[in-house]
C-alpha positions in Angstrom: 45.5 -10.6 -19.2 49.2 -10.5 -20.0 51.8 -10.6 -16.9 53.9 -8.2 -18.1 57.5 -7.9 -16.3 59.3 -5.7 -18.3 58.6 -2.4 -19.9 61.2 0.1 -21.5 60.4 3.3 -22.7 62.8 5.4 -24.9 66.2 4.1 -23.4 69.0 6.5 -24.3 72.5 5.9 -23.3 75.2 8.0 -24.5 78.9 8.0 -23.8 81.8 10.0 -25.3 81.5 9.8 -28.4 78.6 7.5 -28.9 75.4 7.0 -28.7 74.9 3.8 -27.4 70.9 3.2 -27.5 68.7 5.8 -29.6 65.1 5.6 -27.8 64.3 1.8 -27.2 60.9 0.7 -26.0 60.3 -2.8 -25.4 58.2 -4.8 -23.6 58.3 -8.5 -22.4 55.9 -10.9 -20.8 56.3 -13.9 -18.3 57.5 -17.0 -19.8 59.0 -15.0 -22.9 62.2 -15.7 -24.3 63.7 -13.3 -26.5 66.4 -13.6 -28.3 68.4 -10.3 -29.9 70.2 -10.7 -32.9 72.1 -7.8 -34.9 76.1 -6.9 -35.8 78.4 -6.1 -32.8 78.0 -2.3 -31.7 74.4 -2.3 -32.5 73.9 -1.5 -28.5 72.7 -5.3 -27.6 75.1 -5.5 -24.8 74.5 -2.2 -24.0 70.8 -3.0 -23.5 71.1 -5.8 -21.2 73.2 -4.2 -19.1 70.8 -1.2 -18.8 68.2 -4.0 -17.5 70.7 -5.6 -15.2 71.4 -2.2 -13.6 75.0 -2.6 -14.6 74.9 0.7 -17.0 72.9 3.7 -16.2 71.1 5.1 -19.1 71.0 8.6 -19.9 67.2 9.1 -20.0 63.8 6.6 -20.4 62.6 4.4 -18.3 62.7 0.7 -17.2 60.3 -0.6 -15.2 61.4 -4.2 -14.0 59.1 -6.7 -11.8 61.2 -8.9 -9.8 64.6 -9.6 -10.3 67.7 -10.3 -12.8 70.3 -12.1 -12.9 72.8 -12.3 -15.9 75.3 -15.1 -18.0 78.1 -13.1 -19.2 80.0 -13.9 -21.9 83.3 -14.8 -19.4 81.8 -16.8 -17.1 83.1 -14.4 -14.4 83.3 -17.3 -11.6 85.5 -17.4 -8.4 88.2 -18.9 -9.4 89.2 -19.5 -5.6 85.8 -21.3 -4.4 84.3 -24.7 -6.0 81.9 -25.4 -9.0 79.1 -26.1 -5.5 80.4 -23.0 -3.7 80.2 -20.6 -6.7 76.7 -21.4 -6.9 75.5 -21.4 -3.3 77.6 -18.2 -2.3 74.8 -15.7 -3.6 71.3 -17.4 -2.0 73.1 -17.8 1.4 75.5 -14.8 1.7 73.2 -12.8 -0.5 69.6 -13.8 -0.1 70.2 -15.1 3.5 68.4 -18.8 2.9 68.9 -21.5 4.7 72.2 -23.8 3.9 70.8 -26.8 3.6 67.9 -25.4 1.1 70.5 -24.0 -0.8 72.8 -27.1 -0.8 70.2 -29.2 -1.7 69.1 -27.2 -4.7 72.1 -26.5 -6.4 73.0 -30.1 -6.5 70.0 -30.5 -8.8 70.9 -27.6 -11.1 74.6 -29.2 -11.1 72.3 -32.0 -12.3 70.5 -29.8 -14.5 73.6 -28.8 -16.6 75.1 -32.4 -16.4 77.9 -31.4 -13.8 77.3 -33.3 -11.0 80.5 -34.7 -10.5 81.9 -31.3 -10.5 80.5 -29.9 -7.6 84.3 -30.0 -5.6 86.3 -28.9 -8.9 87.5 -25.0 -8.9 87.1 -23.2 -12.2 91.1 -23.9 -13.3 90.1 -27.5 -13.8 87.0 -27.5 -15.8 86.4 -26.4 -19.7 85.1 -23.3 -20.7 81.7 -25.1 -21.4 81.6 -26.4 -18.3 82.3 -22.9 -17.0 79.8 -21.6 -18.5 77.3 -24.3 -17.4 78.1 -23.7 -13.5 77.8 -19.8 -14.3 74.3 -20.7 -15.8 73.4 -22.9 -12.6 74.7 -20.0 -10.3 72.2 -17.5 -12.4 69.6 -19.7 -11.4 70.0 -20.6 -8.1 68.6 -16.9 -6.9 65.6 -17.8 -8.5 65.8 -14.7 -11.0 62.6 -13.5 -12.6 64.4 -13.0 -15.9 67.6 -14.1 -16.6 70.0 -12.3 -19.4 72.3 -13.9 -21.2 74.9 -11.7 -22.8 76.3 -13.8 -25.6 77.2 -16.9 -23.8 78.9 -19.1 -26.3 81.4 -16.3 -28.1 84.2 -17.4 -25.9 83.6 -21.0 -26.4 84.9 -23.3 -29.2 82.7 -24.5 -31.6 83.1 -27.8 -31.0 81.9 -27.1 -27.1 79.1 -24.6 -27.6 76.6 -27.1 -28.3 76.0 -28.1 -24.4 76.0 -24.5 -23.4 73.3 -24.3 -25.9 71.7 -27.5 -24.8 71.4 -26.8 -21.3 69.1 -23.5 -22.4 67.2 -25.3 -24.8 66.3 -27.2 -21.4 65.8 -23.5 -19.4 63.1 -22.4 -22.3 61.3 -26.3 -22.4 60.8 -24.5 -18.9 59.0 -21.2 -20.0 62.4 -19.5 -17.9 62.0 -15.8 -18.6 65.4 -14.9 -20.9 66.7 -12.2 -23.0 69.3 -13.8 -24.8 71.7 -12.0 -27.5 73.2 -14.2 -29.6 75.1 -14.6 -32.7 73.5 -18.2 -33.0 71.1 -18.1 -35.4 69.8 -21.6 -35.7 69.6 -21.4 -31.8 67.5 -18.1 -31.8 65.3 -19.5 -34.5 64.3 -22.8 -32.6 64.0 -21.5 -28.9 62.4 -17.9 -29.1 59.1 -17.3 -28.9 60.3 -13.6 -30.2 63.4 -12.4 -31.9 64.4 -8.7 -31.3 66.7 -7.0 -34.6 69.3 -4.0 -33.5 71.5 -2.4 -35.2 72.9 1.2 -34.6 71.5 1.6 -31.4 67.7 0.5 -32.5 65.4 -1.7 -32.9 64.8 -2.1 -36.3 62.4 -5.2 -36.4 60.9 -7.5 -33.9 58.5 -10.5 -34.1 58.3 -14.1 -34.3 61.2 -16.2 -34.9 59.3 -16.7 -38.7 58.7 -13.2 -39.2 62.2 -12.4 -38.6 64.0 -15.7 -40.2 62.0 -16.3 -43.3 59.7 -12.7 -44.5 62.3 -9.7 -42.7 60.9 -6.7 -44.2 64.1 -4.4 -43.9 66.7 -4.3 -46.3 68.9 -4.3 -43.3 67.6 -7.1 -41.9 68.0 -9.5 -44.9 72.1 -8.2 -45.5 72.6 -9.3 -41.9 70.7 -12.7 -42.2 73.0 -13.0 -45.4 76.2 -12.6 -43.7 75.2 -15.0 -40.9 74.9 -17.8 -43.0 
């Protein structure tokens, strides 16, 4: 029987101006990660942030089992508390669990993204890979259901974005629940066990990461794949 922990029926969300999402549905199961792939303004953003509760759609529904949490594409750490602090501010001011617990667990995820001798540096004094790997260990040290990841590596160098990328590799050898947009390709193709096409406020295409890398059926599809490479 699948476990399904996300289900989205005909999201709209307009602003002024603009129709952000024209009548989503989607639906995602435990253990799933999905990866959505299309050109910026297709509504991808826009989509997570519905999820997250961060943008209010218009009409539809989402109905979400558990919780979120979210990676955004600048970091969006305290610059004033530590690489340690940042990630143990949430469980114990937030969720209210015990210190030690707490302590003791996001040392191993400091582990995790291969920080661990950064547990006392503030944000000023670290790259913005390494940002982005404490922002990833502070997503999941509340134990999210699903974690989203809002295009993690576009504020990165090049040369950096490969241990971003690394360190979720590790999250999906997991079975982590993600939704991940991304302008990766290679990335999306390797960890996914479902790729998600938008453009224009839509989904155009969804399937597996061979579906959508080597047979995509729209013409739209194929132009984008094009440009990507």
């Amino acid at each position: 029987m699948k476990d399904i922990i996300l289900k989205i029926n005909d999201l709209h969300k307009e602003y002024v101006g603009c129709h952000a999402l024209k009548g989503i549905d989607f639906q995602m199961e435990k253990g799933e990660i999905v990866s959505v792939i299309g050109p910026s303004g297709s509504g991808k953003s826009t989509f997570l942030r519905s999820i997250n509760g961060l943008s209010v759609p218009t009409s539809g529904s989402i109905e979400l089992k558990g919780d979120t949490s979210m990676v955004f594409q600048h970091f969006n750490l305290f610059p004033h508390m530590t690489c340690l602090e940042n990630i143990t501010y949430a469980p114990i001011k937030v969720q209210r669990r015990p210190k030690t617990e707490v302590l003791e667990e996001a040392r191993k995820l400091l582990e995790l993204v291969g920080l661990s001798d950064k547990a006392d540096t503030y944000p000023a004094h670290i790259s913005g890979g390494q940002k982005q790997r404490i922002a990833i260990a502070r997503s999941l040290a509340t134990k999210p259901d699903i974690i989203l990841f809002d295009e993690p590596t576009s504020a990165l160098d090049p040369e950096i974005t490969g241990s971003v990328l690394d360190v979720m590799r590790k999250l999906a050898m997991q079975h982590i629940t993600m939704i991940i947009v991304t302008h990766e390709m290679k990335f999306a193709r390797d960890v996914s066990t479902r790729v998600v096409f938008m453009d224009e406020g839509k989904i155009l295409e969804e399937g597996s990461p061979n579906d959508i890398f080597a047979s995509p059926r729209s013409d739209r599809l194929k132009a984008f794949l094009a440009s990507m490479n």
